[in-house]
N, CA, C and O atoms as CSV, one atom per row, in Angstrom:
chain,resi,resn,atom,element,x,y,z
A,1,UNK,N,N,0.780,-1.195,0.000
A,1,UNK,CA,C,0.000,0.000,0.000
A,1,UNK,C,C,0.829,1.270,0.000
A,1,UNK,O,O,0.493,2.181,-0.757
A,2,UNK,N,N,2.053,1.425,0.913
A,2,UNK,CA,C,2.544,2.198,0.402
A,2,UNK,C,C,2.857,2.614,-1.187
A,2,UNK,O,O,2.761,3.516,-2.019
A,3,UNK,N,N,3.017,2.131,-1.104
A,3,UNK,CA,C,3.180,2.235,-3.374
A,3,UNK,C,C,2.163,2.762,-3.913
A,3,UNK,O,O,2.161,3.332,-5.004
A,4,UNK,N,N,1.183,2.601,-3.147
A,4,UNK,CA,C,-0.449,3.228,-3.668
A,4,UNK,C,C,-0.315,4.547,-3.320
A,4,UNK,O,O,-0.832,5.441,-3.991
A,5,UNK,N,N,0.478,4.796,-2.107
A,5,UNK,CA,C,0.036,6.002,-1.974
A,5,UNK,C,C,1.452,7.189,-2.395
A,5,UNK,O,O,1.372,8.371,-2.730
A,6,UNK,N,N,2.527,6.422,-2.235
A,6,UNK,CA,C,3.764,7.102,-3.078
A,6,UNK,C,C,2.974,8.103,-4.134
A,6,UNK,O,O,2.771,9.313,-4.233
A,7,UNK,N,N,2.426,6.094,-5.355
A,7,UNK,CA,C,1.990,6.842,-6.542
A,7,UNK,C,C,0.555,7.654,-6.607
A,7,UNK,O,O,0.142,8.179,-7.641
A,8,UNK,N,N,0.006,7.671,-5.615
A,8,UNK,CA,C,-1.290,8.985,-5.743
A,8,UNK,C,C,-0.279,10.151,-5.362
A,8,UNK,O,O,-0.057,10.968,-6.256
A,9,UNK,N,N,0.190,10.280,-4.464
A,9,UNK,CA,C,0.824,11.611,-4.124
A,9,UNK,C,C,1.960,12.326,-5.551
A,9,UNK,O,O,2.158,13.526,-5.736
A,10,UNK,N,N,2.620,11.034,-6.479
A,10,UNK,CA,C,3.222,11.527,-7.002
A,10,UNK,C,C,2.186,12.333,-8.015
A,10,UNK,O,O,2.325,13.487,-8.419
A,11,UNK,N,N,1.275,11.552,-8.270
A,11,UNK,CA,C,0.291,12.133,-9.282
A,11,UNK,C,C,-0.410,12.923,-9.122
A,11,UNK,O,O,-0.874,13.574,-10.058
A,12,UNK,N,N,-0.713,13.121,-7.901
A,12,UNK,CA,C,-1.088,14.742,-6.773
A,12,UNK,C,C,0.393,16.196,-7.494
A,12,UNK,O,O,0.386,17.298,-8.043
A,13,UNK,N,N,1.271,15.316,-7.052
A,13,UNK,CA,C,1.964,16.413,-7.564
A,13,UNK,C,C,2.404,16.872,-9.021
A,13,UNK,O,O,2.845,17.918,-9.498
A,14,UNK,N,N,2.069,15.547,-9.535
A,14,UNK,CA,C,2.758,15.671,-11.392
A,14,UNK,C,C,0.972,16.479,-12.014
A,14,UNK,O,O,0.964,16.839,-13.192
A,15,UNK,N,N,-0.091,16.648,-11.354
A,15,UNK,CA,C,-1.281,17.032,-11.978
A,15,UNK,C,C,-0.904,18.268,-11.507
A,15,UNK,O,O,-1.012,19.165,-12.344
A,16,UNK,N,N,-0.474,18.607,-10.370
A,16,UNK,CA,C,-0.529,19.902,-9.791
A,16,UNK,C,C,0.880,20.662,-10.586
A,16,UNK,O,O,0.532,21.810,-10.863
A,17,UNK,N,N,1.851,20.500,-10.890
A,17,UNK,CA,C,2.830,20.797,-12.218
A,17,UNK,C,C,2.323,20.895,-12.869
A,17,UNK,O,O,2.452,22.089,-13.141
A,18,UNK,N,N,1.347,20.299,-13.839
A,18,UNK,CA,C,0.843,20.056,-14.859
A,18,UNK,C,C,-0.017,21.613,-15.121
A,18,UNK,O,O,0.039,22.412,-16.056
A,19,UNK,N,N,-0.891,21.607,-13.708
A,19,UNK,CA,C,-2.051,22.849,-14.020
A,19,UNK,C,C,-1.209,24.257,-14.014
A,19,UNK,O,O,-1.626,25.322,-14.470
A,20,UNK,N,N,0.065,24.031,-13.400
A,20,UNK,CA,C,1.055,24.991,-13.281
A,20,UNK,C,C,1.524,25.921,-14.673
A,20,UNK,O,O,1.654,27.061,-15.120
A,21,UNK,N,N,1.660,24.503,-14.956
A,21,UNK,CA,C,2.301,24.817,-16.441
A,21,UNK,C,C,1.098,25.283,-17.523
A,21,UNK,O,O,1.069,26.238,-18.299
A,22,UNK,N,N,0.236,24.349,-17.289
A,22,UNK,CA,C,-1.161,24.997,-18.085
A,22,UNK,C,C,-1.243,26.795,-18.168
A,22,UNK,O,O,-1.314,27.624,-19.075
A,23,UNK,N,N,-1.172,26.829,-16.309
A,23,UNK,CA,C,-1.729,28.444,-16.343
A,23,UNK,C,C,-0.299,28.894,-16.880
A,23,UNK,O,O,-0.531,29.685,-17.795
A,24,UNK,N,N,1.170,28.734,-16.710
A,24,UNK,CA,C,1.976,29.679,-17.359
A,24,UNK,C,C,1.960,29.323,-19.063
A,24,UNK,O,O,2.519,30.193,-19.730
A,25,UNK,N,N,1.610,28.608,-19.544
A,25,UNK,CA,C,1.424,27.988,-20.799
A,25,UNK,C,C,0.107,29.255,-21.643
A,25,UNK,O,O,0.150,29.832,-22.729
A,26,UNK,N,N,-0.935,29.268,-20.529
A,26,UNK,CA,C,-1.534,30.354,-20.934
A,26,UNK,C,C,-1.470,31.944,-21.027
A,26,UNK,O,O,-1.846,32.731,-21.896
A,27,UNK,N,N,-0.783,32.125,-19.664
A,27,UNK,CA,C,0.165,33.309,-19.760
A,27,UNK,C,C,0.846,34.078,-21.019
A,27,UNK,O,O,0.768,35.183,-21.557
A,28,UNK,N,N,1.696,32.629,-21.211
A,28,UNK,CA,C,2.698,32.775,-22.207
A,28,UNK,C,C,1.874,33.341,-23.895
A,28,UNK,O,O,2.200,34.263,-24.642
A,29,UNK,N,N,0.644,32.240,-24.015
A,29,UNK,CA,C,0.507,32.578,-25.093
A,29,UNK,C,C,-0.552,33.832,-25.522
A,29,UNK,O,O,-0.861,34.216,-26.651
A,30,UNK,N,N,-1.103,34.450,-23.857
A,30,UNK,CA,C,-2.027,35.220,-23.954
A,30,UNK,C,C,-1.092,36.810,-24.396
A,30,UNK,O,O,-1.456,37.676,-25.191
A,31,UNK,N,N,0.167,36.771,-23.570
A,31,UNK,CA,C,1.466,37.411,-23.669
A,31,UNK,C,C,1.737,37.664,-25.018
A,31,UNK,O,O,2.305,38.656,-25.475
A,32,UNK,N,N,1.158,36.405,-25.810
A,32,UNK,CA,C,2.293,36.375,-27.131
A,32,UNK,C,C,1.042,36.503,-28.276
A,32,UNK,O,O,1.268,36.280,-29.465
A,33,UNK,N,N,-0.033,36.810,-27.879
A,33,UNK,CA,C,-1.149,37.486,-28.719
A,33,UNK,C,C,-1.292,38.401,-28.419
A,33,UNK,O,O,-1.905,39.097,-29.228
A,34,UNK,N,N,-0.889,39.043,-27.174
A,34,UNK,CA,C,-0.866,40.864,-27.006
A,34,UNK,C,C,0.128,41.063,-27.942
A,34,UNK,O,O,-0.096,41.905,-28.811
A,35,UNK,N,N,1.270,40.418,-27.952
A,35,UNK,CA,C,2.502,41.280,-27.973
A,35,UNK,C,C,2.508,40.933,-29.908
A,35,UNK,O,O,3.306,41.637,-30.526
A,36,UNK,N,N,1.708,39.969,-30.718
A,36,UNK,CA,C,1.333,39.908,-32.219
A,36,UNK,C,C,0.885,40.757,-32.242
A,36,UNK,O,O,1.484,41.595,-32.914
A,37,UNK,N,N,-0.585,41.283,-31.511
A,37,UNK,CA,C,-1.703,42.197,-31.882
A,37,UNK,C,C,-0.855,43.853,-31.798
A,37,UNK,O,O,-0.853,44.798,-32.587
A,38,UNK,N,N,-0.339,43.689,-30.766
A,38,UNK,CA,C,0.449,44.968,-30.936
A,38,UNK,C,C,1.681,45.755,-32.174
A,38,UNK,O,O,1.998,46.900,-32.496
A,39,UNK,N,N,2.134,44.116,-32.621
A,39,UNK,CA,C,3.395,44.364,-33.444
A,39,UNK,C,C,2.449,44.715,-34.758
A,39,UNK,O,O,2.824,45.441,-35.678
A,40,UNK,N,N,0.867,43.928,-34.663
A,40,UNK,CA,C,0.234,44.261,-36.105
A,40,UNK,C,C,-0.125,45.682,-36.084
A,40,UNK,O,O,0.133,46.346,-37.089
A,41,UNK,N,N,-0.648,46.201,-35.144
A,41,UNK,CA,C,-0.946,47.727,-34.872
A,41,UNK,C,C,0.133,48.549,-35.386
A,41,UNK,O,O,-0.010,49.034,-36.508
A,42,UNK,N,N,1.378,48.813,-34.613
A,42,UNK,CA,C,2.265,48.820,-35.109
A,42,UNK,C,C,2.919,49.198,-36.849
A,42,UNK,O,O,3.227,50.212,-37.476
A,43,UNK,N,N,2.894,48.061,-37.038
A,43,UNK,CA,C,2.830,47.806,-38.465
A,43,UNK,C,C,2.001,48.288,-39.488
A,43,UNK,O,O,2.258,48.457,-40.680
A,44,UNK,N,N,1.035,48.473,-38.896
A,44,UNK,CA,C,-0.361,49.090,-39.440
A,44,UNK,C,C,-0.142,50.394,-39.804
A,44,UNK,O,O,-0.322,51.057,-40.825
A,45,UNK,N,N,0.463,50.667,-38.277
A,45,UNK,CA,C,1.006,52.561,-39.083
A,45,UNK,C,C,1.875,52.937,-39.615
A,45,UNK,O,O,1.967,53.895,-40.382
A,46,UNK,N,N,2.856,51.998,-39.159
A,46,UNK,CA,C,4.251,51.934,-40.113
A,46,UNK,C,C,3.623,52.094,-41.604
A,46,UNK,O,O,4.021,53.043,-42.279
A,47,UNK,N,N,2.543,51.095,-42.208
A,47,UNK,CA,C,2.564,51.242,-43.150
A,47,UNK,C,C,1.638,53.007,-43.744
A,47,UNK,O,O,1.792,53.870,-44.608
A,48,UNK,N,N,0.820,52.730,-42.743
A,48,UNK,CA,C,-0.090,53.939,-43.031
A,48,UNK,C,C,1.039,55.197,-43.347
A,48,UNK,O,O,0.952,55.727,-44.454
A,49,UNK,N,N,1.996,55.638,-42.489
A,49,UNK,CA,C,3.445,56.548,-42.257
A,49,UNK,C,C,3.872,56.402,-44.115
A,49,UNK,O,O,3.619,57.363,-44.841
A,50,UNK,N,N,4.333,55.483,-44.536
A,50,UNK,CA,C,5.035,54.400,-44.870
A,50,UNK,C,C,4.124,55.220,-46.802
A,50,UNK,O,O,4.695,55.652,-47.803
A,51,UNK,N,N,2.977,55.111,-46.563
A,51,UNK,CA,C,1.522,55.596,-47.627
A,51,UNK,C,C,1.941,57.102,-47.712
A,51,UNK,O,O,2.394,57.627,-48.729
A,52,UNK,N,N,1.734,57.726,-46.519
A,52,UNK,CA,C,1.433,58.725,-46.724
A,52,UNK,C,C,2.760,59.889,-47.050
A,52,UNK,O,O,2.716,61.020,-47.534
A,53,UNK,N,N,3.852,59.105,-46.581
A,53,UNK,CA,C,5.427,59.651,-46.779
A,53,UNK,C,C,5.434,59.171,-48.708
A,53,UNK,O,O,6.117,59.968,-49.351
A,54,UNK,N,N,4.947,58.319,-49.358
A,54,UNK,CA,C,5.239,57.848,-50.151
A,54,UNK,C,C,4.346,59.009,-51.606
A,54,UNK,O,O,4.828,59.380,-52.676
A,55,UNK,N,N,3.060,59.259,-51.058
A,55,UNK,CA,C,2.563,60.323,-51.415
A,55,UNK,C,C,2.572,61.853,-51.578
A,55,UNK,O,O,2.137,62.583,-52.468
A,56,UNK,N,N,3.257,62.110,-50.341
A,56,UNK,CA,C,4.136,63.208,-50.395
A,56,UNK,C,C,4.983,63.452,-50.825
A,56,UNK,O,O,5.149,64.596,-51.248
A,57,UNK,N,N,6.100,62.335,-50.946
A,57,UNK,CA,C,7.064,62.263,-52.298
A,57,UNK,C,C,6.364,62.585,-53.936
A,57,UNK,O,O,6.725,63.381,-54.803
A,58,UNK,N,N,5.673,61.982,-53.915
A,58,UNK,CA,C,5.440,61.785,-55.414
A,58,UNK,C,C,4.664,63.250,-55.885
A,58,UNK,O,O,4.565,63.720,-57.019
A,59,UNK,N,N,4.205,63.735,-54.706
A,59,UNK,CA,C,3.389,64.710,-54.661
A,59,UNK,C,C,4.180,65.843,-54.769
A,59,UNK,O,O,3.753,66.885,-55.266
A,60,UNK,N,N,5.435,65.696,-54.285
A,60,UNK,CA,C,6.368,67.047,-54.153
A,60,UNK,C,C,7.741,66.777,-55.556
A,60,UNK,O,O,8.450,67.694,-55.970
A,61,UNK,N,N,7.779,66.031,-55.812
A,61,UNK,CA,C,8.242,65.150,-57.063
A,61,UNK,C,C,7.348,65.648,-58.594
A,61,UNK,O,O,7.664,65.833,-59.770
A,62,UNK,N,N,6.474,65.700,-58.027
A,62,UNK,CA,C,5.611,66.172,-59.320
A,62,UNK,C,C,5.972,68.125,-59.274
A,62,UNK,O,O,6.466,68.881,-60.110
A,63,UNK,N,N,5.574,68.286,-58.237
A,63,UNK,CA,C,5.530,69.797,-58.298
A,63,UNK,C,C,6.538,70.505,-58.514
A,63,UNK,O,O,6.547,71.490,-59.253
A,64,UNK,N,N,8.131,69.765,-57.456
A,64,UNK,CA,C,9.434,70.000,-58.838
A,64,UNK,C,C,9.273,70.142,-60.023
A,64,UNK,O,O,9.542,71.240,-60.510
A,65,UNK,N,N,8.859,69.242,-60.726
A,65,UNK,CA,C,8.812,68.494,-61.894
A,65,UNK,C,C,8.271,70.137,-62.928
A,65,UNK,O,O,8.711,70.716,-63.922
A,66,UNK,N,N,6.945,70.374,-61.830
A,66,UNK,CA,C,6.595,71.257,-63.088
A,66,UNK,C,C,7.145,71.986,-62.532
A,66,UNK,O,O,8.309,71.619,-62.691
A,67,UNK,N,N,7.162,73.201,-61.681
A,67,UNK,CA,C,8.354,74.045,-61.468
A,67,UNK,C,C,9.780,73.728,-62.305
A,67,UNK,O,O,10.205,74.659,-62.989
A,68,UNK,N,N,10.194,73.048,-62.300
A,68,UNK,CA,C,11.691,72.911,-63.614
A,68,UNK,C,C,10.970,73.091,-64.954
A,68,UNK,O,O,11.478,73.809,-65.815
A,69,UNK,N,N,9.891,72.511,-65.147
A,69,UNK,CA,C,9.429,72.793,-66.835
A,69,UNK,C,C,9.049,74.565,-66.893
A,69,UNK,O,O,9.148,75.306,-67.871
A,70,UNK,N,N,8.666,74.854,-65.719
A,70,UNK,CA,C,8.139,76.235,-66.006
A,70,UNK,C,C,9.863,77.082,-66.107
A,70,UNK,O,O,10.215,78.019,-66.823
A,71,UNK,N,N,10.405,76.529,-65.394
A,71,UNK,CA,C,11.912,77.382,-65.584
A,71,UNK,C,C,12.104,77.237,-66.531
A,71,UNK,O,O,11.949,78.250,-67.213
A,72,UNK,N,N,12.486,76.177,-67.164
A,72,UNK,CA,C,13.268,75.803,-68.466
A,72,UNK,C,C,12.615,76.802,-69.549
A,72,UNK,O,O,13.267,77.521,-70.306
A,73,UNK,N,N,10.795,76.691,-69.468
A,73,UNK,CA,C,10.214,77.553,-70.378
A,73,UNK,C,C,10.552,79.072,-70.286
A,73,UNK,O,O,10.837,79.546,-71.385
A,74,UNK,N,N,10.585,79.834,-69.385
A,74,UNK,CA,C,10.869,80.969,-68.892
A,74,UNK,C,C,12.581,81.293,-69.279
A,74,UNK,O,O,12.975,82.441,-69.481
A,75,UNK,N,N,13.258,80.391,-69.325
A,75,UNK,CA,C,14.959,80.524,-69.912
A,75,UNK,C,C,14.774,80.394,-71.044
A,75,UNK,O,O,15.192,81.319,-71.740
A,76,UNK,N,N,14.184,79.398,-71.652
A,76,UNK,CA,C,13.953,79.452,-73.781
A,76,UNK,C,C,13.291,80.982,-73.701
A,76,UNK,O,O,13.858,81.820,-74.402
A,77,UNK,N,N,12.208,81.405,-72.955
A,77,UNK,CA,C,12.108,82.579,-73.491
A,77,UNK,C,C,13.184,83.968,-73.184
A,77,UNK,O,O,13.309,84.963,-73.899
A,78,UNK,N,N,13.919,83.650,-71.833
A,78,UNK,CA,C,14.442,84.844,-72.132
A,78,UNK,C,C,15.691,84.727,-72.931
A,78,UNK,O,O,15.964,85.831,-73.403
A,79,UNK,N,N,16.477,83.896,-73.233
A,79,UNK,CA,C,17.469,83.650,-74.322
A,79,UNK,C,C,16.971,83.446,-75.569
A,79,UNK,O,O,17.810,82.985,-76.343
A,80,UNK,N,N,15.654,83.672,-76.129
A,80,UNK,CA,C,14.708,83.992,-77.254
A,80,UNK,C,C,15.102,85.678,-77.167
A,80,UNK,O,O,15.945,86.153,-77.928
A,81,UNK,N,N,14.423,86.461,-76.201
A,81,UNK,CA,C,14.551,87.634,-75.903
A,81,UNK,C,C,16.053,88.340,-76.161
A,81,UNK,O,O,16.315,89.210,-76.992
A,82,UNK,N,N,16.893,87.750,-75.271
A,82,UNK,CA,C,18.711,88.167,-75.284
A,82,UNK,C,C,18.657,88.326,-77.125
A,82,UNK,O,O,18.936,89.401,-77.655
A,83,UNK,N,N,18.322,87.284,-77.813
A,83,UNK,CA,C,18.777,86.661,-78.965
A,83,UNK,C,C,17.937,88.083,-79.717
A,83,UNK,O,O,18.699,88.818,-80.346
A,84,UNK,N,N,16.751,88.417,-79.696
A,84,UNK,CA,C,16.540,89.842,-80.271
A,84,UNK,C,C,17.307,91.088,-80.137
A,84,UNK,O,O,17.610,91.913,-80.999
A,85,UNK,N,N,17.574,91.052,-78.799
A,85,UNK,CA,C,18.203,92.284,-77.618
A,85,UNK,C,C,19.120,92.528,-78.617
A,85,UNK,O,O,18.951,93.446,-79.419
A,86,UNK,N,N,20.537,91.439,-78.661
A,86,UNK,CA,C,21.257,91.689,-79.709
A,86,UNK,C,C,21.228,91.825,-80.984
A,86,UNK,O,O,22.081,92.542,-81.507
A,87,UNK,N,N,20.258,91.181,-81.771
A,87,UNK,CA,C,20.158,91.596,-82.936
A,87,UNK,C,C,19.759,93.216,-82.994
A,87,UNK,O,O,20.223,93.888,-83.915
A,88,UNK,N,N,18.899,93.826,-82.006
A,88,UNK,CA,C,18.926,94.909,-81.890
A,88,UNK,C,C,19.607,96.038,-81.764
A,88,UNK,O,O,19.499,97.112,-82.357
A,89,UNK,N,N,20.649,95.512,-80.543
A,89,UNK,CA,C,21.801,96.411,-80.266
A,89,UNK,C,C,22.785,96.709,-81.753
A,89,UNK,O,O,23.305,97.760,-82.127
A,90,UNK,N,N,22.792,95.125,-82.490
A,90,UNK,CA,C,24.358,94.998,-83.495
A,90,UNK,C,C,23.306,96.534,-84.378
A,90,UNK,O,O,23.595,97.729,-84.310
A,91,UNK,N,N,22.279,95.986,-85.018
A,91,UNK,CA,C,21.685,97.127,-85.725
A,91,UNK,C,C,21.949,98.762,-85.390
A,91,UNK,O,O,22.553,99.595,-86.067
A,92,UNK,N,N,21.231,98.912,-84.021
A,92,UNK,CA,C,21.865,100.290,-83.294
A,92,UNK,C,C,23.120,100.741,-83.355
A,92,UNK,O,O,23.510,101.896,-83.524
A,93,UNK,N,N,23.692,99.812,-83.215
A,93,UNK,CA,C,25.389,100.255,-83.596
A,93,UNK,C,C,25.957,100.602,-84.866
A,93,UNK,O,O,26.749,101.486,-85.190
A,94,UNK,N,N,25.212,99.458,-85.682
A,94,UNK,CA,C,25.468,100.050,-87.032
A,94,UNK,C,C,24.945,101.135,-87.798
A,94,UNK,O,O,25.615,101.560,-88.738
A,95,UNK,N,N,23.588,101.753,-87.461
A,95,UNK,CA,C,22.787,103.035,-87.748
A,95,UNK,C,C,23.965,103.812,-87.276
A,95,UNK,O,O,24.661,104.455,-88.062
A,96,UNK,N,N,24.216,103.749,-85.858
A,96,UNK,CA,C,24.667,104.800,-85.114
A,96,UNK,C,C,26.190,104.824,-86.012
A,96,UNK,O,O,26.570,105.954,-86.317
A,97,UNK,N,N,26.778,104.048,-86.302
A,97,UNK,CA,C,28.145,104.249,-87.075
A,97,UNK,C,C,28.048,105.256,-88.330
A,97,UNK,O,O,28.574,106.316,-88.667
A,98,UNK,N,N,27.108,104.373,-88.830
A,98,UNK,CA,C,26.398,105.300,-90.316
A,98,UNK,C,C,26.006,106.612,-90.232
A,98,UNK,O,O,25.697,107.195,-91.272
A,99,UNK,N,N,25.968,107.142,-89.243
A,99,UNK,CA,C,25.250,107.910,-88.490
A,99,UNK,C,C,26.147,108.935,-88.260
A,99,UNK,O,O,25.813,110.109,-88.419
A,100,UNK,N,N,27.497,108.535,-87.822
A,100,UNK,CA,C,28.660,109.184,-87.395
A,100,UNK,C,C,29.502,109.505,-88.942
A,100,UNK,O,O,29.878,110.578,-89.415
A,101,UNK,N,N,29.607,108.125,-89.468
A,101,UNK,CA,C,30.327,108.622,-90.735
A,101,UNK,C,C,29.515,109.897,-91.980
A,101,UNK,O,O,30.061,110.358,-92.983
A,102,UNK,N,N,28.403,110.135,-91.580
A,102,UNK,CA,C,27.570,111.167,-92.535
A,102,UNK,C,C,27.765,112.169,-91.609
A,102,UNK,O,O,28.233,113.068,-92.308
A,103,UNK,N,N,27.703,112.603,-90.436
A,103,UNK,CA,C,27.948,113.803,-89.850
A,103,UNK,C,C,29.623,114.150,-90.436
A,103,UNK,O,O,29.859,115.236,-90.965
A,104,UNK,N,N,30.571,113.225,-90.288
A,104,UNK,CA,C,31.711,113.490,-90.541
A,104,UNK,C,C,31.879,114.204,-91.693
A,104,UNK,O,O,32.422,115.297,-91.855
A,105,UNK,N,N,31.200,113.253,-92.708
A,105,UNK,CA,C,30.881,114.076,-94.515
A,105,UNK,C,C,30.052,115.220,-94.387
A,105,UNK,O,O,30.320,116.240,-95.023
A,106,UNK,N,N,29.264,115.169,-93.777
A,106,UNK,CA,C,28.328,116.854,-93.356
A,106,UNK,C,C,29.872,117.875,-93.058
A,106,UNK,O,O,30.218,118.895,-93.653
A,107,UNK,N,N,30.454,117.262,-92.112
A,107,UNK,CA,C,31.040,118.577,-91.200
A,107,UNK,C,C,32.669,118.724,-92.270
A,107,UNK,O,O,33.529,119.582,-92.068
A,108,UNK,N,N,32.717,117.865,-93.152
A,108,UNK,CA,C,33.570,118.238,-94.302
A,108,UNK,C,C,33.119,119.185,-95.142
A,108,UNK,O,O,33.510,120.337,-95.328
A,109,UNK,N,N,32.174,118.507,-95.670
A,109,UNK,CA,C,31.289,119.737,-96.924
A,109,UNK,C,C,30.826,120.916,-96.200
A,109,UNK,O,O,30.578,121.795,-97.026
A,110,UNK,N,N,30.604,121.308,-95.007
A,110,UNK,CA,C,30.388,122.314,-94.250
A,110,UNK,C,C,31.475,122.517,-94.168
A,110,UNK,O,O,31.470,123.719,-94.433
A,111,UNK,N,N,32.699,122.213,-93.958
A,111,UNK,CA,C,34.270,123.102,-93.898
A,111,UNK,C,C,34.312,124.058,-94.846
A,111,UNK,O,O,34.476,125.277,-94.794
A,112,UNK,N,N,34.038,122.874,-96.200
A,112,UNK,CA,C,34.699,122.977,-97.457
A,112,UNK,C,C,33.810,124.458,-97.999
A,112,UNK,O,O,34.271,125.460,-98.547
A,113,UNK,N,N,32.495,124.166,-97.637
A,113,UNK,CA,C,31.644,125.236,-97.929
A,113,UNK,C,C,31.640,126.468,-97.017
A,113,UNK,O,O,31.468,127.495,-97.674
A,114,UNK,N,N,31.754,126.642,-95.920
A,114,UNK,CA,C,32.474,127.340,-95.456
A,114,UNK,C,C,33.843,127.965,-96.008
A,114,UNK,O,O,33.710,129.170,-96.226
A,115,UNK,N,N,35.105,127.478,-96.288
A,115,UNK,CA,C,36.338,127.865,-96.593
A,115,UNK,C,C,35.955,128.753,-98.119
A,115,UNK,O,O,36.579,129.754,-98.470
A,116,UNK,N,N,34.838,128.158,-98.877
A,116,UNK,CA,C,34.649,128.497,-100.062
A,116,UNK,C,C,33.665,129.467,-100.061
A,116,UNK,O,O,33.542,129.848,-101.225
A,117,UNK,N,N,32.769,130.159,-99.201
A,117,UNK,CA,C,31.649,131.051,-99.482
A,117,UNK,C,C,31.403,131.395,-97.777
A,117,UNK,O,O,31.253,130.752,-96.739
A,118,UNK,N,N,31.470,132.919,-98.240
A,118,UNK,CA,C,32.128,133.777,-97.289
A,118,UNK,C,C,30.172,134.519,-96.619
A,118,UNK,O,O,30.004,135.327,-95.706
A,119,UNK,N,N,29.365,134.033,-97.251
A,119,UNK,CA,C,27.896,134.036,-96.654
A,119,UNK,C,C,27.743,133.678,-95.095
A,119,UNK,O,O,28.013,132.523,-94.767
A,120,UNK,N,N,27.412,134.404,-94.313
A,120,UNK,CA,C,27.338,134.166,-92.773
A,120,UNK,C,C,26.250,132.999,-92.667
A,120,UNK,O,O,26.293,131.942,-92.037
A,121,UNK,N,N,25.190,133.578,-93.551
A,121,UNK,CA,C,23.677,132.945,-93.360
A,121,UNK,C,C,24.098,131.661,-94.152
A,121,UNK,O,O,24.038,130.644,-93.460
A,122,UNK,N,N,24.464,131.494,-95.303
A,122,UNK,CA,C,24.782,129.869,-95.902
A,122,UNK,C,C,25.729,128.887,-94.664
A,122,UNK,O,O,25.683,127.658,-94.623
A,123,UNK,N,N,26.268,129.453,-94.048
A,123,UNK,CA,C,27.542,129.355,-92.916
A,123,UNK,C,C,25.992,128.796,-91.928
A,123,UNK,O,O,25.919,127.573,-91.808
A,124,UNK,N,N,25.060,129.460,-91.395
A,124,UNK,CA,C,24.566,129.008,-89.992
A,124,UNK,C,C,23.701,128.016,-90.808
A,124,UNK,O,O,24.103,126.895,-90.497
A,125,UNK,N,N,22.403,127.883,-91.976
A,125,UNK,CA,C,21.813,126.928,-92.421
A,125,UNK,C,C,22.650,125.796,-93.003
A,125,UNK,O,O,22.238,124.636,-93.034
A,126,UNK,N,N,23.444,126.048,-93.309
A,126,UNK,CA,C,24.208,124.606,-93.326
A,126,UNK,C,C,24.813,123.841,-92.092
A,126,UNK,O,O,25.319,122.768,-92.419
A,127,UNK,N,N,24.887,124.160,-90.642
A,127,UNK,CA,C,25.212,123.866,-89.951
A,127,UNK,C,C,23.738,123.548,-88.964
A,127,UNK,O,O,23.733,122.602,-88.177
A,128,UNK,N,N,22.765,124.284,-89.095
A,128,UNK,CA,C,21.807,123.160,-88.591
A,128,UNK,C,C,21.257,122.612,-89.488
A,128,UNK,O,O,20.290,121.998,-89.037
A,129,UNK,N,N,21.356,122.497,-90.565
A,129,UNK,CA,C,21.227,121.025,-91.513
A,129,UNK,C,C,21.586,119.930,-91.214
A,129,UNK,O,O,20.969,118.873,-91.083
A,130,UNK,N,N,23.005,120.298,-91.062
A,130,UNK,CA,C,23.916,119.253,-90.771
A,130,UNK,C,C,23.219,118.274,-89.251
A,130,UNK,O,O,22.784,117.140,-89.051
A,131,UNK,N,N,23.498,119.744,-88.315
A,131,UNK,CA,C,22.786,119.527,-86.650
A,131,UNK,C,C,21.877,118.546,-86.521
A,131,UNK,O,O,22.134,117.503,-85.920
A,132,UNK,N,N,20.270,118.899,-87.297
A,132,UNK,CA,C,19.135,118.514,-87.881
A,132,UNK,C,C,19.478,116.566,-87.850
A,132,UNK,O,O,19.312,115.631,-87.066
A,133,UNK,N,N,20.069,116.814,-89.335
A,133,UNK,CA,C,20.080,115.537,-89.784
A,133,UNK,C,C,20.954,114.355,-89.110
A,133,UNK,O,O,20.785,113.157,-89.335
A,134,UNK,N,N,22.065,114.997,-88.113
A,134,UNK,CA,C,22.705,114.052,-87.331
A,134,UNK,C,C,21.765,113.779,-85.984
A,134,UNK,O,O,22.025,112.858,-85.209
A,135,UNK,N,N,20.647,114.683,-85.793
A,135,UNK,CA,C,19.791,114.658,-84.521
A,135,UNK,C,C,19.198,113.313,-85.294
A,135,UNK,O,O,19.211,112.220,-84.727
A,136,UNK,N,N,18.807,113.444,-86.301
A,136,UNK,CA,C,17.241,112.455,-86.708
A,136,UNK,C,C,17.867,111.480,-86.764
A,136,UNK,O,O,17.428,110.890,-85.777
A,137,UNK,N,N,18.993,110.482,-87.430
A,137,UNK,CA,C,19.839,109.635,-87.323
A,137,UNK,C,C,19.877,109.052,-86.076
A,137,UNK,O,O,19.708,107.842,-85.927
A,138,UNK,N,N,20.132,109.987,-84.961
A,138,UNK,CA,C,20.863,109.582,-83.805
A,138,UNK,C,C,19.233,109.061,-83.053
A,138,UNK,O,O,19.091,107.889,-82.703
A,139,UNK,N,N,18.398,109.818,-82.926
A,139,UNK,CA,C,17.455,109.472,-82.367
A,139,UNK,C,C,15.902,108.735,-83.611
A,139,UNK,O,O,14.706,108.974,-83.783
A,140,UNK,N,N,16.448,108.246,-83.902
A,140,UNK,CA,C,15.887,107.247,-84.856
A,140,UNK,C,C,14.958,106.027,-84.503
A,140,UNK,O,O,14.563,105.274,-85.393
């Protein structure tokens, strides 16, 4: 009989381990469905973060995008513009040369006419002739 009761007591104690382990067994896995449910939460916003960082890229990616096309357009036009500017200026320069070399021939033939005709009054109308016509040239 002892043996009977060894083995009830052992089995007293191997059931009572047993429920031990049950409840930390449940612990464990009640532990380890918080601690899933949490990592999915988690994750959840990671991705949501994850969306909305990804949108804002593309979103600010785009708006570069056209901002550089609007530059680029705005530089073709003003190096369109430059590209008149100068054709303008070379012209101006060349009036204005033309401009200079006929006053020069004015203020010869006004020497010459001068040195040659001793008229005061032919002397002042030929000199705002000259005046005249280098004004209209110049401001052309």
């Amino acid at each position: 009989m002892p043996n009977l009761k060894q083995h009830k007591e052992q089995l007293e104690k191997t059931n009572k381990q047993n429920e031990e382990l049950q409840k930390k067994l449940t612990e464990i896995t009640k532990a380890n469905e918080a601690a899933q449910k949490a990592h999915a939460e988690q994750l959840g916003k990671l991705q949501g973060q994850m969306k909305a960082q990804t949108e804002a890229s593309a979103k600010q990616s785009e708006e570069f995008n056209k901002s550089l096309k609007k530059m680029q357009d705005t530089n073709t036009e003003l190096n369109m513009s430059l590209q008149k500017l100068t054709v303008q200026n070379t012209q101006a320069a060349k009036d204005l040369n033309e401009a200079k070399d006929k006053a020069r021939q004015l203020e010869k033939q006004l020497s010459e006419a001068l040195s040659n005709s001793g008229n005061t009054l032919w002397k002042i109308i030929a000199i705002i002739a000259a005046i005249a016509f280098f004004a209209v040239l110049l401001f052309k």
